[in-house]
C-alpha positions in Angstrom: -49.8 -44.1 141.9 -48.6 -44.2 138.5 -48.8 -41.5 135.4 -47.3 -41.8 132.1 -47.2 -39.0 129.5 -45.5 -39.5 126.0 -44.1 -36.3 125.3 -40.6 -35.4 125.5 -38.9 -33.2 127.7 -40.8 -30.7 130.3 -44.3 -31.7 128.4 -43.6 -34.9 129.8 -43.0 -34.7 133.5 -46.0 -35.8 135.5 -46.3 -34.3 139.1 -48.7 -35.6 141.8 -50.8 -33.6 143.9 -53.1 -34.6 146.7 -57.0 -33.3 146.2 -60.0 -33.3 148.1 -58.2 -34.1 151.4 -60.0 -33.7 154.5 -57.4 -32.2 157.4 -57.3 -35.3 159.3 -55.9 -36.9 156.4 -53.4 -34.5 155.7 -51.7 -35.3 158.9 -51.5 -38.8 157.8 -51.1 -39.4 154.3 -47.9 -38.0 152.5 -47.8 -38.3 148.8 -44.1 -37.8 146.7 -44.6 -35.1 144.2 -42.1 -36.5 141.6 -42.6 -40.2 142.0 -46.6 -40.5 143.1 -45.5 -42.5 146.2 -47.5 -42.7 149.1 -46.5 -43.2 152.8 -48.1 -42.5 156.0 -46.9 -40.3 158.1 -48.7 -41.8 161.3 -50.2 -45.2 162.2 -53.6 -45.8 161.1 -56.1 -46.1 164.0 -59.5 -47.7 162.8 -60.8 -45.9 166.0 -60.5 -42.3 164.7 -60.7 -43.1 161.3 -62.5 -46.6 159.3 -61.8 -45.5 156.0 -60.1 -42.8 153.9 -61.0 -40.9 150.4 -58.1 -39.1 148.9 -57.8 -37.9 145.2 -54.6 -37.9 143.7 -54.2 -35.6 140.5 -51.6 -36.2 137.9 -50.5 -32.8 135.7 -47.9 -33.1 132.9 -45.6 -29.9 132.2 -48.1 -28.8 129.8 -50.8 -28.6 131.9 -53.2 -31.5 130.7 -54.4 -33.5 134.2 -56.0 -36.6 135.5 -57.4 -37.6 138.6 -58.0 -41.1 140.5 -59.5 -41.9 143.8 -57.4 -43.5 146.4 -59.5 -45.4 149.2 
């Protein structure tokens, strides 16, 4: 996932957080505070799992946010 802020400086530096992640999920999904990359941290197995709803929030260094669904 991608965020862009315009400030300068500390105002500018987006971070990425995982929201509204179910436990199952967290044992699978890892998200890369700094960069907003995503990996997994186990295969996927369509027979535990068909489909999964994450929400990743982006916050800037003064505090403003965003959030987007990931599916």
């Amino acid at each position: 996932v991608t965020a862009t802020d315009a400030d300068e400086g500390m105002n500018g530096d987006v971070k990425y957080s995982l929201k509204k992640i179910s436990e199952k999920a967290s044992k699978i999904f890892h998200l890369d505070a700094g960069r907003g990359e995503m990996a997994l941290l186990w295969s996927l197995d369509f027979e535990e799992g068909e489909s999964y709803e994450l929400e990743v929030q982006a916050q800037d260094g003064g505090g403003l946010f965003d959030k987007a669904k990931v599916a």
